[in-house]
N, C-alpha and C positions, 0 to 999 in steps of 0.2 A: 602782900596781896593788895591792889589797887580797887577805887570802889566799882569799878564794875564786874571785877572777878567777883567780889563778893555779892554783887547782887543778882548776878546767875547763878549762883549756887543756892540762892534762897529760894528760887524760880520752884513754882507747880511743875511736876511731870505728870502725864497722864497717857492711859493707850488706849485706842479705840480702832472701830472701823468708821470709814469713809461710806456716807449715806447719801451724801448729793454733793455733784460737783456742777450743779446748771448757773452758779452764779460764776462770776470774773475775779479771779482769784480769792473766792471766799470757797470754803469747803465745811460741810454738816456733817459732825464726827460725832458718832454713838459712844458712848462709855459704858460700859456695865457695871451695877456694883451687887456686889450677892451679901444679903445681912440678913441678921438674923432677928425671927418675931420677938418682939419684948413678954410676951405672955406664953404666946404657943407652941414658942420653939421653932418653928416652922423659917424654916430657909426661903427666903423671896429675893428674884431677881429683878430689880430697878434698873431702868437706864436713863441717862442723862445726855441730853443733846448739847453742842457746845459748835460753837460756830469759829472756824480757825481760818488767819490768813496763809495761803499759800501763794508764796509772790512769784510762782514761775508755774501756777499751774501744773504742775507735774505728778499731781496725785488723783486716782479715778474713783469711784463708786467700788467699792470689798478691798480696797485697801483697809491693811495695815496700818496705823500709823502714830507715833512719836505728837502732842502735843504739849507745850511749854505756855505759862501766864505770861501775856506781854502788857503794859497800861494799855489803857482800849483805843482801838483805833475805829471804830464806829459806835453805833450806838447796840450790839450786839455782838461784837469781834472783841474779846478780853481774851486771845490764844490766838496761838503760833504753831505752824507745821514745824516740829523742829527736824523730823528724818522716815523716813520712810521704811520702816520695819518688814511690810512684807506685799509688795506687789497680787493682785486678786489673778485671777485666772480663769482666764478669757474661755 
């Protein structure tokens, strides 16, 4: 194994929905994470917004979708479309 195989495999995964697509190949993916209260027990759902490059544009607002850590490429863009999981409906 070569080091770039190795360094995909160290790679974040992550899955979310597609929340805006109004910029030029940047896309605003929701993540949800459900944890649990440290005192009350009590189940709460958090989300996390993450900003991903999609370089062909091909992904819409209630998508699905696959995101992977890439080094950053703006000042906000640290993730990658890596594949589109599941198409919204129009």
């Amino acid at each position: 194994m070569n080091e770039t195989e190795a360094r995909v495999n160290r790679r974040k995964v992550l899955r979310g929905i597609v929340t805006s697509d109004k910029a030029l190949k940047t896309r605003v993916v929701s993540v949800d994470h459900v944890i649990m209260h440290g005192v009350y027990g009590k189940t709460l759902r958090r989300v996390h917004k993450f900003y991903a490059h999609d370089e062909n544009n091909e992904s819409h607002i209630g998508d699905v979708v696959e995101i992977q850590s890439i080094r950053p490429m703006s000042a906000l863009k640290r993730w990658r479309i890596s594949r589109i999981v599941e198409k919204a409906v129009k």
